[in-house]
C-alpha positions in Angstrom: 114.0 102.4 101.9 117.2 100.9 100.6 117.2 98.7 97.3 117.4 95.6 99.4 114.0 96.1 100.9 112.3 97.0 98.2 113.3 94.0 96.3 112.5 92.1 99.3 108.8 93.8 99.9 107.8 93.3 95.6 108.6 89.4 96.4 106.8 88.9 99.5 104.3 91.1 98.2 103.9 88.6 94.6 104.9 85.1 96.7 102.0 85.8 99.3 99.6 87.0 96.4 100.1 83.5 94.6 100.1 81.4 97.8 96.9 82.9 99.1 95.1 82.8 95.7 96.3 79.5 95.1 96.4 77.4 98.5 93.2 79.4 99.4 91.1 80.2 96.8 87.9 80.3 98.3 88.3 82.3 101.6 90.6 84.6 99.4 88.4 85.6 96.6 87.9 89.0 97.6 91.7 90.1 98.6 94.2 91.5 97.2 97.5 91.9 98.4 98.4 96.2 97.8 101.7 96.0 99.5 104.8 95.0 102.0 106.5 97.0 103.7 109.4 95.1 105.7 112.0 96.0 108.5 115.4 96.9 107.8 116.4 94.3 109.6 113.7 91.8 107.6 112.2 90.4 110.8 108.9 91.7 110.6 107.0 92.4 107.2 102.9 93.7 107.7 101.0 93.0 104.4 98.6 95.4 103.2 95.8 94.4 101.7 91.7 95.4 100.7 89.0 93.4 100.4 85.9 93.8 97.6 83.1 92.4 100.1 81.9 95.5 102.5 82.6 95.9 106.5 81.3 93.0 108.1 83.5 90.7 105.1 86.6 93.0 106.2 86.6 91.6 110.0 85.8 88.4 108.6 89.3 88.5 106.7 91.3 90.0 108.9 90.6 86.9 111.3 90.7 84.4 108.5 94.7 86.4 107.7 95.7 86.4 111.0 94.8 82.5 111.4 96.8 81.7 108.8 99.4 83.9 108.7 102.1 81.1 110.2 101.3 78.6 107.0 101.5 81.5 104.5 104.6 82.1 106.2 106.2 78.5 106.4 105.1 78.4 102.3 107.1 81.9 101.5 110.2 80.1 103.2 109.5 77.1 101.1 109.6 79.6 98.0 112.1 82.3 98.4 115.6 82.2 99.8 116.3 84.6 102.3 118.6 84.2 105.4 115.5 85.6 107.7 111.6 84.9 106.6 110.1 87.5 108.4 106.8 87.4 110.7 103.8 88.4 108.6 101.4 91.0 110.3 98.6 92.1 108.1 96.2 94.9 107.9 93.6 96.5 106.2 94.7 99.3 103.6 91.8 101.5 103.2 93.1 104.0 100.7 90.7 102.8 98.4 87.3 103.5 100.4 89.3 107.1 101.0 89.9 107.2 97.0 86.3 106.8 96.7 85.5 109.4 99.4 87.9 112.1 98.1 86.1 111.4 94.9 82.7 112.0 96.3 84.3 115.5 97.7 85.4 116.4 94.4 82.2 115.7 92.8 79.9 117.8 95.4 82.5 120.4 94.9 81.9 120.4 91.1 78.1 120.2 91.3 78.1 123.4 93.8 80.1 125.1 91.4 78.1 124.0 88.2 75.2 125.4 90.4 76.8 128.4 90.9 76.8 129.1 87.5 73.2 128.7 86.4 
């Protein structure tokens, strides 16, 4: 990924941060924004993000994203100055459910082996 982009992903990811959190605080409480990864050509950007409430809250946010996605948009190209806004696409970044399974793992592991040893 070139300079460029990851300039451009670290203010999309900060601009759409702030404008969901500020613009919508209530159906936003439980999201934050993890990353932006955008096209070369900066036409499409998908926003990663995770969400504190459990499964059912997840689907529930996703909609709520998706239906809102032009206005968050339309307010990034109010903020930033870019030749090319690009479409926002976002999805669910479950690294940390699998940070908390691969913890799990680890801690079996370490209980079989403390067994082990008695």
């Amino acid at each position: 990924m070139s300079n460029r982009n990851i300039r451009v992903s670290e203010l999309l990811k900060r601009e759409v941060s702030e404008i969901l959190h500020t613009r919508y605080q209530k159906e936003s409480v439980a999201i934050t924004v993890t990353g932006v990864d955008v096209s070369p050509d900066h036409s499409q950007a998908t926003v990663y993000y995770s969400s504190l409430a459990d499964q059912t809250d997840h689907w529930s946010s996703q909609r709520f994203l998706d239906r809102v996605s032009g206005k968050i948009r339309h307010e990034v190209g109010k903020r930033i100055v870019l030749k090319r806004i690009p479409a926002l696409k976002f999805e669910f970044d479950d690294a940390l459910s699998q940070g908390y399974r691969i913890n799990d793992i680890i801690d079996s592991l370490e209980m079989t082996d403390d067994q082990r040893e008695d």
